[in-house]
C-alpha positions, 0 to 999 in steps of 0.5 A: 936198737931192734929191728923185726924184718920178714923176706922171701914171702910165700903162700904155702900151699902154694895152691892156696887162693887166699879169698877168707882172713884166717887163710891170710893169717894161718898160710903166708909165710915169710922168714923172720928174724929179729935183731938187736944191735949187731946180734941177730937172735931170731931167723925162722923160716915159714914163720907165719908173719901175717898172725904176728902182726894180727897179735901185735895189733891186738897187744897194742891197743889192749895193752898201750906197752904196759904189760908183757907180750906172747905170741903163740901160732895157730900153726905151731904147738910150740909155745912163746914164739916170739915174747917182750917181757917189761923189766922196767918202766921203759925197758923190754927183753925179748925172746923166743923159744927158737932164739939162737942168742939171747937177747943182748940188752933190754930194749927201750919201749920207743925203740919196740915201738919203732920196730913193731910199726915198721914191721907191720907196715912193711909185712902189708906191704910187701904181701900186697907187692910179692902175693898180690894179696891187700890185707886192708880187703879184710875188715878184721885187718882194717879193724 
């Protein structure tokens, strides 16, 4: 089992009115954190989770899970943030360059599948809840 999870959502600046999508992409932040089975391998603070799930999205209707995923941040200069590597037909491992732990065991593709539709809809949700922002009011988002 893994689970993607955001908490404690914010806009930073906190003087920031996000009227354009790339705002939404680059300045809400929320901690973030992965876990798989009882492990918890990634918590990050100001993680920038709106551009994730935009990278997500992407991965998803380009690659149908048949190829490798790597995220990286407009915000960040460092590299593989947040990566699923295919091992095998049906099992993924994942990691990134601020894992505390390493990933305890593959995860199935259903499984990756799961987490990443519940994340997505859980980071709109909760943006739209605690910042008043309705990310379906971009095109680029509702694309």
């Amino acid at each position: 089992m893994i689970e993607l999870s955001a908490s404690d959502f914010s806009i930073s600046p906190p003087q920031i009115a996000i009227r354009e999508w790339w705002q939404a992409l680059i300045n809400i932040e929320a901690t973030f954190c992965i876990t798989i089975g009882k492990i918890q391998m990634i918590q990050e603070p100001h993680f920038c989770v709106v551009e994730l799930v935009n990278a997500l999205r992407c991965w998803e209707a380009s690659s149908n899970y048949l190829s490798d995923f790597e995220y990286e941040s407009m915000n960040e200069e460092e590299t593989e943030l947040l990566w699923f590597q295919l091992t095998s037909e049906d099992r993924w491992l994942v990691g990134s360059a601020w894992q505390q732990t390493e990933c305890p065991d593959p995860v199935s593709t259903q499984a990756l599948k799961t987490a990443i539709h519940i994340f997505n809809k859980s980071v709109e949700q909760s943006v739209a809840n605690d910042l008043g922002v309705y990310l379906m009011d971009f095109k680029e988002f509702a694309a």
